[in-house]
C-alpha positions in Angstrom: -22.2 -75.6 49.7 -20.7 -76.9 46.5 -21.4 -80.8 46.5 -18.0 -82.8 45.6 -18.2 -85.6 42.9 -15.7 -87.5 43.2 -15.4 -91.5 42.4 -15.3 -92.7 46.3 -17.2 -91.3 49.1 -16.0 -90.1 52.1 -16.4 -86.5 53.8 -14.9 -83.9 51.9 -11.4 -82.5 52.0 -10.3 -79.4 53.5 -8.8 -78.1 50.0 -7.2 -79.2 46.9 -4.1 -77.5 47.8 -3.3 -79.2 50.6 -2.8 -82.0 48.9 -0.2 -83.6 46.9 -2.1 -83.8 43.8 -2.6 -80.3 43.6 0.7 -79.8 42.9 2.3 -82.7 40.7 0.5 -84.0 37.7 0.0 -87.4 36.9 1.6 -88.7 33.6 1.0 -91.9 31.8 -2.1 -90.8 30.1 -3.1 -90.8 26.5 -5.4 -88.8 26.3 -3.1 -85.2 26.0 -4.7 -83.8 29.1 -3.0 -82.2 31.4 -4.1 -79.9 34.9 -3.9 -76.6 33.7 -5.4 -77.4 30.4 -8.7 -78.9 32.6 -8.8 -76.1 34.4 -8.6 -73.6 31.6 -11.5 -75.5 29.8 -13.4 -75.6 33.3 -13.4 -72.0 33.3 -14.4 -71.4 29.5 -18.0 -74.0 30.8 -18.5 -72.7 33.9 -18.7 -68.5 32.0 -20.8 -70.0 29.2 -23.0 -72.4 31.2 -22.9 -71.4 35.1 -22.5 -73.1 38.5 -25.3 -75.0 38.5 -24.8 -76.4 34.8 -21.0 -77.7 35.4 -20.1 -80.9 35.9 -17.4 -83.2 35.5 -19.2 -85.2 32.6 -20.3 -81.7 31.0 -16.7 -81.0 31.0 -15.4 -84.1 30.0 -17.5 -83.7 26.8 -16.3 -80.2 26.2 -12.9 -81.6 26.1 -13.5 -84.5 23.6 -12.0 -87.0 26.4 -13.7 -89.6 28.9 -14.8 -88.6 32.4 -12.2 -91.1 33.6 -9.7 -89.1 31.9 -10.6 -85.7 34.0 -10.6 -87.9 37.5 -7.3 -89.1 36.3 -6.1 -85.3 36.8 -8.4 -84.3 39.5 -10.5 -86.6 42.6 -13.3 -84.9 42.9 -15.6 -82.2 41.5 -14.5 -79.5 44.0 -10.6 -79.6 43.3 -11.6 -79.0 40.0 -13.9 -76.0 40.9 -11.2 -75.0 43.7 -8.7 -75.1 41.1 -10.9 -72.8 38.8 -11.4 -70.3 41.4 -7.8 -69.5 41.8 -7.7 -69.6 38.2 -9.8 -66.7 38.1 -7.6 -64.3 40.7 -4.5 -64.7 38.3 -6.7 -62.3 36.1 -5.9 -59.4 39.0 -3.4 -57.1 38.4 -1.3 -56.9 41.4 0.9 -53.7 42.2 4.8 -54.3 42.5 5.8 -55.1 46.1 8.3 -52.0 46.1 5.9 -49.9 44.3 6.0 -46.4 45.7 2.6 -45.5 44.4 0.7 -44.0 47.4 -1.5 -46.4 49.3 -5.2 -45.2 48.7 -4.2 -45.6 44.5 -3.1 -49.2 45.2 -6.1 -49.6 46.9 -8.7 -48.5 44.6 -6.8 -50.6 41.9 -7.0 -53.9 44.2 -10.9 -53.7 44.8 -11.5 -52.7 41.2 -9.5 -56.0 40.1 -11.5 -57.9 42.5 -15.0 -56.4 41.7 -14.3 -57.2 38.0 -13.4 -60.8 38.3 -16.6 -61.1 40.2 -18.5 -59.7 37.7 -16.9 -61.4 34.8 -17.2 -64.4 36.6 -20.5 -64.4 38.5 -19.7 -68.2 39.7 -16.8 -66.7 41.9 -18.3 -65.3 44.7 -20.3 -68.6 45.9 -16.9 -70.6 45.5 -15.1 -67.9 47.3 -17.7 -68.0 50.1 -17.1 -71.9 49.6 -13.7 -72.9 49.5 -10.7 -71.7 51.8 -9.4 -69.3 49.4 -5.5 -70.7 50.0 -5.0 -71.4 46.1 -1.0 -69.4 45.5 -3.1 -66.9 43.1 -5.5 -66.3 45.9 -2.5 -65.8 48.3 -0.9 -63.3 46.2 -3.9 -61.2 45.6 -4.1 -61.7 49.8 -0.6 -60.8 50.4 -0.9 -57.5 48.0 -3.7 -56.3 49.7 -2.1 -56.8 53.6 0.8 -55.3 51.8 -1.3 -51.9 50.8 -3.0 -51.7 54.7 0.0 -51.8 56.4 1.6 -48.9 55.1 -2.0 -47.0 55.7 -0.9 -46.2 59.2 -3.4 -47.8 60.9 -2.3 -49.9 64.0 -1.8 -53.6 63.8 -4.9 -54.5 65.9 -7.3 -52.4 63.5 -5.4 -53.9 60.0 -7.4 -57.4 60.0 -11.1 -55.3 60.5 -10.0 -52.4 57.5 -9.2 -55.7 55.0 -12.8 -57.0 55.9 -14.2 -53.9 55.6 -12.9 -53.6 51.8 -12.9 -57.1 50.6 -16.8 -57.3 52.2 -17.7 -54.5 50.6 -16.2 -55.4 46.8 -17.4 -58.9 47.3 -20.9 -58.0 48.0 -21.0 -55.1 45.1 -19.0 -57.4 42.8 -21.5 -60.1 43.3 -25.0 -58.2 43.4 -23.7 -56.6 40.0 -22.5 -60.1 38.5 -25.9 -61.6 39.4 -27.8 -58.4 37.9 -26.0 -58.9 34.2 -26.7 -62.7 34.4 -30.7 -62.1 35.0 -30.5 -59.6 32.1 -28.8 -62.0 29.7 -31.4 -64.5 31.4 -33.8 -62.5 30.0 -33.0 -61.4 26.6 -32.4 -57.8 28.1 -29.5 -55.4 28.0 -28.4 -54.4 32.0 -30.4 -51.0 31.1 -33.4 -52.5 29.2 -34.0 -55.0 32.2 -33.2 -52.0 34.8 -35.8 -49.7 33.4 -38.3 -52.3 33.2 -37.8 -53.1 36.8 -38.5 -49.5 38.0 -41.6 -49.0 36.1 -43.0 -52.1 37.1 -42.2 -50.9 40.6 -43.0 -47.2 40.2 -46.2 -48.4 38.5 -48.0 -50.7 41.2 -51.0 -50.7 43.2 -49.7 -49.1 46.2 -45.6 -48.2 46.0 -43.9 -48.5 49.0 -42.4 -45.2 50.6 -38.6 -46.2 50.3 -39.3 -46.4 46.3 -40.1 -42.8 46.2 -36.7 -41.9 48.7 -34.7 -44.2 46.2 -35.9 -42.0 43.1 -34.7 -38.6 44.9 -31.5 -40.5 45.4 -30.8 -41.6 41.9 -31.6 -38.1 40.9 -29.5 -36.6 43.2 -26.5 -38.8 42.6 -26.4 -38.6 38.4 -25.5 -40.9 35.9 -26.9 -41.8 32.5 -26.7 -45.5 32.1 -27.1 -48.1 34.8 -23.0 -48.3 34.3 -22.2 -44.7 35.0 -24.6 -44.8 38.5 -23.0 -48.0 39.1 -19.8 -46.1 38.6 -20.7 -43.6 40.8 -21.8 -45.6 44.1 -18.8 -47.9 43.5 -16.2 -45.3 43.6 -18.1 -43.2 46.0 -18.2 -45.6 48.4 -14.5 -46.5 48.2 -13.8 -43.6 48.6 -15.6 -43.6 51.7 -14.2 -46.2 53.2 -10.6 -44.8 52.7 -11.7 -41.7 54.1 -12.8 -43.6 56.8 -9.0 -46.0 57.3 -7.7 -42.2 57.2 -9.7 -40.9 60.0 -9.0 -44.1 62.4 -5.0 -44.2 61.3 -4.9 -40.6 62.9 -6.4 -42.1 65.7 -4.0 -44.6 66.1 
């Protein structure tokens, strides 16, 4: 968990936007600041510098103000990261509500907007896994998905266990593939430099375990260049598995 930082102590709060706060601005201040303006420059620190870096003071010096000048805007640490989250889902690119495009399209587009926030953004995914996720951004990118499973045919009682079965899966390959460029950068490497160093370090030691030969016939078998293009590959391929799969049980009914 994401440990608050606010002035007073106290147990934490259920979410920033349930309360007040969230929603009206304070005014008075000199200092020029204002909530969306912190929340902007909170996103900019926490790309450049990471989850574990950030902190109100960090930030505070990032925007040429006092501490005291950020708390005036926000209570704690988490509203500000809570606010950043949902900051980060206005970057999805929602289909229309009475879009006619068919279902399985609108689908693909939603989890590729997802996976690439969570890769541009590899601090997402432990907020999203944090926080309640109720931020009006989140909502919408909530609402647009529910939207695209209910006209998949599938029953009411089987629409709740598709939506995990997609957001779970983009979540987890979003975030494994956000963490994999970060340890690259980490390390001076591009994603392929660091990727073929891996595997031969692997390949090459004392006694390989069996699974590493299996996962050689695999990438063989499956293609790709680069690191992107087999990334491609099992990202799309296993989409499109799944909606072969919400196919098969809407026929079932």
């Amino acid at each position: 968990m994401v440990k608050g930082a606010g002035r007073s102590g106290g147990a934490a709060r259920a979410s920033v936007w349930l309360e007040e706060k969230a929603r009206v601005g304070r005014g008075g201040q000199p200092s020029g600041l204002d909530r969306e303006r912190i929340t902007v420059a909170a996103v900019r620190l926490l790309d450049a510098e990471g989850l574990a870096k950030f902190s109100m003071r960090r930030l505070a010096a990032e925007l040429n103000v006092t501490a005291m000048s950020v708390y005036w805007y926000v209570d704690t640490k988490d509203d500000l990261l809570e606010l950043a989250l949902d900051q980060a889902f206005d970057e999805m690119r929602l289909p229309p509500p009475d879009s006619d495009e068919d279902w399985r399209d609108q689908l693909r587009t939603l989890a590729g907007e997802y996976r690439a926030v969570l890769v541009r953004h590899p601090w997402v995914s432990p907020l999203a896994g944090t926080f309640l996720n109720i931020g009006p951004h989140a909502l919408d990118f909530s609402l647009a998905v529910q939207r695209v499973i209910r006209r998949t045919g599938l029953p009411a009682r089987g629409q709740a266990g598709a939506i995990a079965a997609v957001s779970q899966f983009v979540y987890g390959f979003g975030t494994i593939e956000g963490h994999f460029a970060q340890r690259s950068a980490a390390a001076g490497m591009t994603q392929e430099e660091y990727f073929r160093n891996a595997m031969s370090a692997v390949a090459g030691s004392p006694a390989p375990h069996e699974v590493i030969q299996h996962s050689a016939d695999l990438m063989e078998a499956r293609g790709g260049e680069t690191v992107e293009e087999m990334r491609e590959r099992d990202f799309a391929y296993a989409l499109d598995t799944l909606v072969a799969g919400i196919e098969v049980m809407a026929t079932r009914g």
